[in-house]
C-alpha positions as CSV (number, residue, x, y, z in Angstrom):
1,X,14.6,111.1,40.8
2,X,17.8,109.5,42.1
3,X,18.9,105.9,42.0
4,X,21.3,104.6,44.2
5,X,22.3,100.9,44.7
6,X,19.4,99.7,47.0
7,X,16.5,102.1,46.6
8,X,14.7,103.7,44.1
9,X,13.3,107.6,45.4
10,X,10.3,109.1,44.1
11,X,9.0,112.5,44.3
12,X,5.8,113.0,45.7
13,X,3.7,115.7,43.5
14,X,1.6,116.7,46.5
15,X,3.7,116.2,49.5
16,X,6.9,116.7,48.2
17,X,7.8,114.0,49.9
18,X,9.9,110.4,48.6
19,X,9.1,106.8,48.2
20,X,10.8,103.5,48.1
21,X,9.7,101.3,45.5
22,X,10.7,97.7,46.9
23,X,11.9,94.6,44.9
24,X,9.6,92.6,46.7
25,X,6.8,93.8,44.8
26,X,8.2,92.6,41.4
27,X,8.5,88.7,42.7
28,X,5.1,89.0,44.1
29,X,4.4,89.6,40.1
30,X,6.6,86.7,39.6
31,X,5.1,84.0,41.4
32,X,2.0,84.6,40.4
33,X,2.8,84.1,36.9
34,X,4.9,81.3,37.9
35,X,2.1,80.0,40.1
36,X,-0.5,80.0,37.0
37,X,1.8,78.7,34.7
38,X,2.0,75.7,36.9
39,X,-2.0,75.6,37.4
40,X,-2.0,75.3,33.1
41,X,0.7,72.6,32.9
42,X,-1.6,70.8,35.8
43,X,-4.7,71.5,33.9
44,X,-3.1,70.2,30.7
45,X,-1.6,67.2,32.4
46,X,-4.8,66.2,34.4
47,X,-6.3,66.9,30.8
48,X,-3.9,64.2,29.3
49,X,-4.4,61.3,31.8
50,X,-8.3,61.7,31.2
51,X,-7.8,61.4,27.8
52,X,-5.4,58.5,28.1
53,X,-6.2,56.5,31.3
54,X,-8.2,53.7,29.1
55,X,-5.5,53.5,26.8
56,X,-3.8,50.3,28.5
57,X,-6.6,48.4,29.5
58,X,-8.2,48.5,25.9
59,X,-5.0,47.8,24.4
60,X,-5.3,44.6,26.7
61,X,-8.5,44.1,26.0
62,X,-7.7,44.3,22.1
63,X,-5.1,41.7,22.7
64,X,-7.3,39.0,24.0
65,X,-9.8,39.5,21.9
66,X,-7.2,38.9,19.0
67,X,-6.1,36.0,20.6
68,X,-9.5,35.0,21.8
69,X,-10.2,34.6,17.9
70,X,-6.8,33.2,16.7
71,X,-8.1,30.3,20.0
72,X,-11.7,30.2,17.6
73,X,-9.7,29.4,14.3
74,X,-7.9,26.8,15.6
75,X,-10.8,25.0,16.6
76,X,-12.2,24.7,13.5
77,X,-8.7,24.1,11.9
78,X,-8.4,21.0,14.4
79,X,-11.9,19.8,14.3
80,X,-11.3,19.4,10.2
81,X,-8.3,18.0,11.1
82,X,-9.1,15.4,13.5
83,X,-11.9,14.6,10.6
84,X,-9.5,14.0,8.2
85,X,-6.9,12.0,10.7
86,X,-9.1,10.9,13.6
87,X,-7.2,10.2,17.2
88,X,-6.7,6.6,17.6
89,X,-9.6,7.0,20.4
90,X,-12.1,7.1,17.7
91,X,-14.3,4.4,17.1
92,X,-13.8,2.4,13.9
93,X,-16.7,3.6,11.4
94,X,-17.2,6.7,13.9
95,X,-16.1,10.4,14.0
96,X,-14.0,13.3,16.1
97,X,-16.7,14.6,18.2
98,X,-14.5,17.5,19.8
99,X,-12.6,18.6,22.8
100,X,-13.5,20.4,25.5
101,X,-11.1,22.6,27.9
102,X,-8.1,22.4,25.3
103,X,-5.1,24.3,26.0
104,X,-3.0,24.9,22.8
105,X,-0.2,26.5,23.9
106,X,-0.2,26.0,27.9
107,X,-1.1,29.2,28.7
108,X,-4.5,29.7,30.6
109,X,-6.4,30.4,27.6
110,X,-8.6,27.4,26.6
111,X,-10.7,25.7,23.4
112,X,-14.0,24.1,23.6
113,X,-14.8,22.7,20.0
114,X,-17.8,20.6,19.2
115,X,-18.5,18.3,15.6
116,X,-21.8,17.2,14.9
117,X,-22.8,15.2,11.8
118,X,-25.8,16.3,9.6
119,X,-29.4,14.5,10.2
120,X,-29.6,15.3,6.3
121,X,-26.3,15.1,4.7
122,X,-23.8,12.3,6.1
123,X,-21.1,13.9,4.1
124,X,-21.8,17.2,6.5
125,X,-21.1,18.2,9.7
126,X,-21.2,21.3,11.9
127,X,-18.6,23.0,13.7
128,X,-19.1,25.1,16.7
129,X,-15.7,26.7,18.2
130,X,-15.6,28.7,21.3
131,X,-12.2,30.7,22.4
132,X,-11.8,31.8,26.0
133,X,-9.0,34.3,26.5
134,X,-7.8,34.2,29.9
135,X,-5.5,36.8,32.3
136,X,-2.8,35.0,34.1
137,X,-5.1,34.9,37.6
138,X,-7.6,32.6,35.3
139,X,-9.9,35.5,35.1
140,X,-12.0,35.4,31.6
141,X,-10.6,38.4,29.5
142,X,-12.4,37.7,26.2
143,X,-14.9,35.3,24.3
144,X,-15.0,34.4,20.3
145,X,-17.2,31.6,19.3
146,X,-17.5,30.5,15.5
147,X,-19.5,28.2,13.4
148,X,-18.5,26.7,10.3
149,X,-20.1,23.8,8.1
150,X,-17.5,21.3,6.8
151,X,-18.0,18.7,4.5
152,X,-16.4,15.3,3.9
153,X,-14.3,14.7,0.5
154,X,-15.6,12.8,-1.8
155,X,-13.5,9.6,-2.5
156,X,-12.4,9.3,-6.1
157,X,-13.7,6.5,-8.0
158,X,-11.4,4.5,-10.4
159,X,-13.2,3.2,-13.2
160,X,-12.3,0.7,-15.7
161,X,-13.3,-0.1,-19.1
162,X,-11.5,-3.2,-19.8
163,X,-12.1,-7.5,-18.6
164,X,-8.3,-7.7,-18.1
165,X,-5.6,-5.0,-16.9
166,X,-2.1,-5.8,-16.7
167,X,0.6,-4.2,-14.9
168,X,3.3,-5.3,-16.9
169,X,3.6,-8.0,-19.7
170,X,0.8,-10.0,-20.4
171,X,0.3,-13.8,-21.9
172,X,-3.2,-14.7,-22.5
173,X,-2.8,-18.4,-22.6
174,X,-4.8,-21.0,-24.5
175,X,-8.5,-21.4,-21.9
176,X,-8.4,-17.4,-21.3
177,X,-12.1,-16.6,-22.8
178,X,-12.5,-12.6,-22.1
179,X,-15.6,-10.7,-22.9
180,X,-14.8,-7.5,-23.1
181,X,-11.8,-5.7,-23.7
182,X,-7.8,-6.1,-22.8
183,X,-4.7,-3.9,-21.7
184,X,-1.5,-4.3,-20.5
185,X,1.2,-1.6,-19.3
186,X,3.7,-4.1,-21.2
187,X,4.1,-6.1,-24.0
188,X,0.9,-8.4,-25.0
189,X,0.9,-11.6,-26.7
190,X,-2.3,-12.8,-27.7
191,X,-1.9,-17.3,-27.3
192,X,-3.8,-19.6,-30.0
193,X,-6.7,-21.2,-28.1
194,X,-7.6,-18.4,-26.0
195,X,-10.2,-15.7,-27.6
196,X,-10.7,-11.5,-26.9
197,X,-14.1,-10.2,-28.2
198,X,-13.1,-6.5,-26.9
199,X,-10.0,-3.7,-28.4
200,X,-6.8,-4.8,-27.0
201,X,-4.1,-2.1,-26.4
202,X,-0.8,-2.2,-25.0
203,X,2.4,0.1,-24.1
204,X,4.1,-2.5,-26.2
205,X,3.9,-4.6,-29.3
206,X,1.1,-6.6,-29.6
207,X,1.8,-10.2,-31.2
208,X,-0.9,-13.1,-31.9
209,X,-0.3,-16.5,-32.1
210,X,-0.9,-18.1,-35.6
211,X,0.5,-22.0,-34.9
212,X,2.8,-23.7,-32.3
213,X,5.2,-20.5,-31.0
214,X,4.6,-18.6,-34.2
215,X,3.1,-15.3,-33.8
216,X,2.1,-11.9,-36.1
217,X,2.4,-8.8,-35.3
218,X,-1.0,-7.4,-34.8
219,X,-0.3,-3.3,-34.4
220,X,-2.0,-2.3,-37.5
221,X,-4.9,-4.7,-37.2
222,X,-8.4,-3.0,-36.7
223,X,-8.8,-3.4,-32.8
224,X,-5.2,-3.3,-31.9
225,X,-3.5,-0.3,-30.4
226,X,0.2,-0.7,-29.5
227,X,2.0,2.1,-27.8
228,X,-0.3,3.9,-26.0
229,X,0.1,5.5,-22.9
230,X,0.5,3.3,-19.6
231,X,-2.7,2.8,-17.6
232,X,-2.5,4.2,-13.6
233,X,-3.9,1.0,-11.8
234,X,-4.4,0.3,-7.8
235,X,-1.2,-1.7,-6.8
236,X,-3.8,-3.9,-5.1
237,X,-1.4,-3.5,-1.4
238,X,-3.7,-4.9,0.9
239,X,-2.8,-2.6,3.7
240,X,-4.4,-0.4,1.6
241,X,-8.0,-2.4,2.0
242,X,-7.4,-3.5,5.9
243,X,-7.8,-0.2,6.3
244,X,-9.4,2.1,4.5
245,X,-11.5,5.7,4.2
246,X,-14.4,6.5,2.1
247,X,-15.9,9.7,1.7
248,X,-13.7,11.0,4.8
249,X,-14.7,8.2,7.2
250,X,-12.6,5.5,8.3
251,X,-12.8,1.7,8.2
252,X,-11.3,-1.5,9.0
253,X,-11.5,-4.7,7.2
254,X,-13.2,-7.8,9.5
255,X,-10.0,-9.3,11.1
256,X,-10.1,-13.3,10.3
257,X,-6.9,-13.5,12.1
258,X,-9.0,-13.7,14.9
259,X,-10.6,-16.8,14.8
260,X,-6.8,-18.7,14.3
261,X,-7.7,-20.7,11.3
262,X,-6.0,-21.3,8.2
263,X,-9.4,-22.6,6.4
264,X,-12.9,-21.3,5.4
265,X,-15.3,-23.5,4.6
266,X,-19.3,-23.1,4.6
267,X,-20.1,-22.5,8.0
268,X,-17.4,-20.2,8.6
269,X,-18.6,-18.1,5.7
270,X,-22.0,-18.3,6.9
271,X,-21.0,-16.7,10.1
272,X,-19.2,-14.0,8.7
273,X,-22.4,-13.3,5.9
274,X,-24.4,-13.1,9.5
275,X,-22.4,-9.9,10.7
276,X,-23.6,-6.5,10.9
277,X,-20.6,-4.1,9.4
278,X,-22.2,-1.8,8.0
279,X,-20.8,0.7,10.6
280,X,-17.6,-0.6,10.6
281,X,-16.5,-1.9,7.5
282,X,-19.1,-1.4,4.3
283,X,-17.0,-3.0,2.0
284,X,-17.1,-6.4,4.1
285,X,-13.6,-7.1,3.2
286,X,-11.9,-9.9,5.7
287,X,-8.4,-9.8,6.2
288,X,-6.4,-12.9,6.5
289,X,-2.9,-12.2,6.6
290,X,-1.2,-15.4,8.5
291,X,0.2,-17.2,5.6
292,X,-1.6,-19.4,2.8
293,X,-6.1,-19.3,3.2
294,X,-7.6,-22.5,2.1
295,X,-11.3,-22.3,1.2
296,X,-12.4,-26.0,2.0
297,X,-16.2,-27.3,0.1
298,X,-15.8,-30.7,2.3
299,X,-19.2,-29.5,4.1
300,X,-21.1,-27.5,1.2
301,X,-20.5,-25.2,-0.9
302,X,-19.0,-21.8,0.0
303,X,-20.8,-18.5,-0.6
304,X,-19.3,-15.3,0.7
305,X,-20.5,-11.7,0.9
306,X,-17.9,-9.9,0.6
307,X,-14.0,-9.3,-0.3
308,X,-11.1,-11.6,1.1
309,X,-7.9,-10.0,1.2
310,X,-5.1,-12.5,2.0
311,X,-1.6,-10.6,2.2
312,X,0.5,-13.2,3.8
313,X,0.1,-16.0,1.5
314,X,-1.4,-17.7,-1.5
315,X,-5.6,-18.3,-1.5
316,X,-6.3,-22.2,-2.0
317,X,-9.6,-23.6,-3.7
318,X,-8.7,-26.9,-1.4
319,X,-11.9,-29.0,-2.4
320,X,-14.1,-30.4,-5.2
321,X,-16.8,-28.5,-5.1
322,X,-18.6,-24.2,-6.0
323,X,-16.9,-21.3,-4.2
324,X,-19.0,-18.2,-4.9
325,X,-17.9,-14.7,-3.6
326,X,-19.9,-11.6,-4.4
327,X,-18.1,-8.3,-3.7
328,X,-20.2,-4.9,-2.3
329,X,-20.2,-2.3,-4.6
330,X,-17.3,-0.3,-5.7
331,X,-15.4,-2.4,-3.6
332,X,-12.9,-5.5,-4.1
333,X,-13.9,-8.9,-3.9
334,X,-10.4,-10.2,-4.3
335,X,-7.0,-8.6,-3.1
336,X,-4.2,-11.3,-3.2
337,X,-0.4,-10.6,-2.7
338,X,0.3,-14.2,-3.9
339,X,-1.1,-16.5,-5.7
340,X,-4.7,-18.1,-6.4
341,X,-4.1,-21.4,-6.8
342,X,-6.5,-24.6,-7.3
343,X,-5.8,-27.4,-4.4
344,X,-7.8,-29.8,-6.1
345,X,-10.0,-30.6,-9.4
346,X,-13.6,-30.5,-10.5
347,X,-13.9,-26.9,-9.0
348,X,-16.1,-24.0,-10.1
349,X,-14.7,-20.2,-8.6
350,X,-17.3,-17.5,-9.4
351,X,-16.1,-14.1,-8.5
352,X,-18.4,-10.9,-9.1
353,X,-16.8,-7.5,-8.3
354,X,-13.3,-6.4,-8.9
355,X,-9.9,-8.8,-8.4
356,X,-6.7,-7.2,-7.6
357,X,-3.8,-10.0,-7.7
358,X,0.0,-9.4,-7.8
359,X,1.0,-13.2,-7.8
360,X,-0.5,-16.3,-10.7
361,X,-3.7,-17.1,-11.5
362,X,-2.3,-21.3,-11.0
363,X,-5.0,-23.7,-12.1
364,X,-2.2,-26.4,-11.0
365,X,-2.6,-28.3,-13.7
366,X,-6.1,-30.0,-11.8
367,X,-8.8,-31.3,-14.2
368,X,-12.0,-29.7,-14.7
369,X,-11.4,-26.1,-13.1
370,X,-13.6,-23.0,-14.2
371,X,-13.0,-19.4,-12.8
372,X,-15.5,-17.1,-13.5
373,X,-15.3,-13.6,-13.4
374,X,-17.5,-10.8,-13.6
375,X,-16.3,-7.2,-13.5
376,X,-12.4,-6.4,-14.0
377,X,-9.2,-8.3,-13.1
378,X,-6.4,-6.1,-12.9
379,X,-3.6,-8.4,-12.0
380,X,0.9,-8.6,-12.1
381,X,1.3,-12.2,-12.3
382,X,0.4,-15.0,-15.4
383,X,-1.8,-17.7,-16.4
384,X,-0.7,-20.6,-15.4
385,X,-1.3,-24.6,-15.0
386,X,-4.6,-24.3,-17.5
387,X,-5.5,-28.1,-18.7
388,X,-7.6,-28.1,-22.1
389,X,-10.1,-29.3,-19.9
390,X,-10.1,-26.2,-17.6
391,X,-11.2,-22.8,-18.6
392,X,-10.5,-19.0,-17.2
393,X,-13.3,-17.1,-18.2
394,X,-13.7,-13.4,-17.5
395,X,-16.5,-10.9,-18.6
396,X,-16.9,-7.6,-18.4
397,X,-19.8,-5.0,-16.6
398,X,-19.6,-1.8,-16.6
399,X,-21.7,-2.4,-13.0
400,X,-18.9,-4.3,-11.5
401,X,-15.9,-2.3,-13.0
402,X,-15.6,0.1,-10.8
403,X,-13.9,0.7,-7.3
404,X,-13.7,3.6,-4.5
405,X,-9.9,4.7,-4.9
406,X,-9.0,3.3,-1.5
407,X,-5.1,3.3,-2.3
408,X,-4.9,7.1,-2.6
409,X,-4.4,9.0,0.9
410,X,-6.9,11.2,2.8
411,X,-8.2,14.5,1.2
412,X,-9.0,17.6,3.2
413,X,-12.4,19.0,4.5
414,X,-13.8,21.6,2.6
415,X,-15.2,24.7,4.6
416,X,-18.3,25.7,3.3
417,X,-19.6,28.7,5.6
418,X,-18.2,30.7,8.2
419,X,-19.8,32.4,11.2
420,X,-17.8,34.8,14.0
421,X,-19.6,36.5,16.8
């Protein structure tokens, strides 16, 4: 066998004749492994799109269904909310209702939430929350819907076990008769002529009065306490009362403004004892808040259901004659920022319910004046302008000693179930 540069000769055995073996026949061997290579990396790529040609859609899908549920959560988070703070579109006495078609962000994606109250439980109220995830033509991508049961908080009560709070120091004056007992975030003095039949405790010393401007100290007396710790009591700021929330609904106070009077006699107070407010206003408090209210007797004697509270001015008894006004319970039947002054003599003032004040408790110095009152006064001001003829006479019930905390802010919903699909 020779080799030269081009061919390759072969003996043949038989004929004794040579052969050419030709490079062609080695790349025909080449492109066919060449060519089945390629037909495995085809197969093996064709192989990896069907494996991952849903990989981007279901990762898009994924997406909105994540954000489809984040759109859910939010409902509920608004609707207990708008509960807690309702839009100024809400009726007075009324509640958020819901939204529908609500757009959080601005995207396309939108919110439907309804709130329904409980046929059973006022304090209750169901939640249904639907998310709608959205692709940017408008086309719906994915659904969540949840359920939830929220109820209201329950609005703290302050309770008091005294006639007579003070927020600072106190004088009981000569004609101060108190059934029950006394306290006073200040120093107490305790006037001859007046009388306690309760404990009496104060932040302070506590001093009675034996003769003319001579007084004992009474802190280690049986039935004294001196010292103690200060007493947390309602500030009595009537914005506080004009409007107010109970058990996570919202009220108003009946607006006397309204009616552009700076008197109210019988017949006004008739009226107002012939509204409806149940809805609106439970406590029947009416707000006057345009200077000094003057309760006139000139046409018979005034009996009101209710609480008055009079924040821009002193309340007047301006006429001989019985003013009566009986508070709803657990509210106020008296919130004054001034002053409760007698106009007149030969008055009788009976007040059942609570009596926030922050200015005097001024008989003026008229003959024959009696205030009554049943439940607890928790007042800033003094005692003032009592004749020996006159009396201030307060009395203590545990029924009547009591008020809804209206002074503290809103509380939150409480979720109590939770329901996806």
């Amino acid at each position: 066998m020779t080799r030269d540069g081009i061919d390759t000769q072969l003996l043949n055995s038989q004929t004794g004749r040579t052969r050419a073996r030709r490079p062609g026949r080695r790349r025909a061997y080449i492109l066919v492994a060449v060519l089945a290579l390629a037909a495995l990396a085809t197969a093996l790529g064709v192989s990896f799109l069907e494996a991952h040609s849903t990989a981007m859609p279901e990762a898009m899908n994924y997406r909105a269904q994540v954000r489809a549920q984040y759109i859910a959560d939010s409902g509920v988070a608004m609707a207990a909310h708008f509960l807690t703070y309702p839009p100024t579109t809400v009726p007075v006495g009324q509640y958020w209702t819901g939204q529908a078609s609500v757009s959080l962000d601005g995207s396309p994606d939108l919110l439907d939430v309804t709130v329904t109250q409980s046929k059973t439980d006022p304090n209750r109220y169901e939640v249904m929350s639907a998310g709608c995830a959205k692709d940017p033509d408008g086309s719906i991508r994915a659904k969540r819907s949840i359920s939830a049961s929220v109820v209201a908080p329950v609005t703290d009560q302050c309770t008091f076990s005294q006639a007579l709070l003070d927020r600072d120091v106190l004088n009981v004056v000569s004609r101060v008769f108190i059934t029950g007992s006394v306290h006073a975030n200040g120093n107490l003095d305790v006037h001859a002529g007046s009388s306690i039949s309760g404990s009496v405790s104060s932040t302070g010393i506590i001093r009675k009065e034996l003769m003319l401007n001579i007084f004992t100290n009474m802190c280690l007396s049986a039935g004294f306490t001196c010292n103690t710790q200060a007493v947390k009591l309602p500030t009595g700021a009537a914005a506080k009362y004009r409007n107010y929330v109970v058990n996570g609904r919202y009220y108003s106070a009946h607006d006397y403004d309204q009616y552009n009077r700076t008197t109210l006699n019988k017949l006004n107070a008739d009226a107002l004892n012939a509204i409806d407010m149940s809805a609106t206003n439970p406590g029947r408090l009416i707000s006057y808040t345009k200077g000094d209210l003057t309760l006139r007797a000139v046409s018979g004697n005034v009996q009101l259901s209710g609480g008055l509270i009079v924040s821009g001015g002193d309340l007047i008894l301006g006429d001989s004659g019985v003013y009566e006004i009986t508070a709803e319970t657990g509210y106020p039947a008296l919130v004054l920022a001034g002053n409760l002054r007698a106009g007149s003599g030969n008055i009788t003032l009976r007040v059942i319910g609570p009596v926030l004040i922050v200015g005097n408790l001024d008989l003026s110095n008229k003959a024959n004046v009696t205030i009554e009152m049943t439940g607890t006064l928790i007042k800033t001001g003094t005692f003032a302008g009592i004749r020996s003829d006159s009396a201030f006479n307060l009395t203590w019930t545990s029924a009547r000693s009591w008020l809804w905390d209206l002074e503290s802010g809103p509380k939150p919903f409480t979720i109590l179930n939770w329901r996806e699909k």
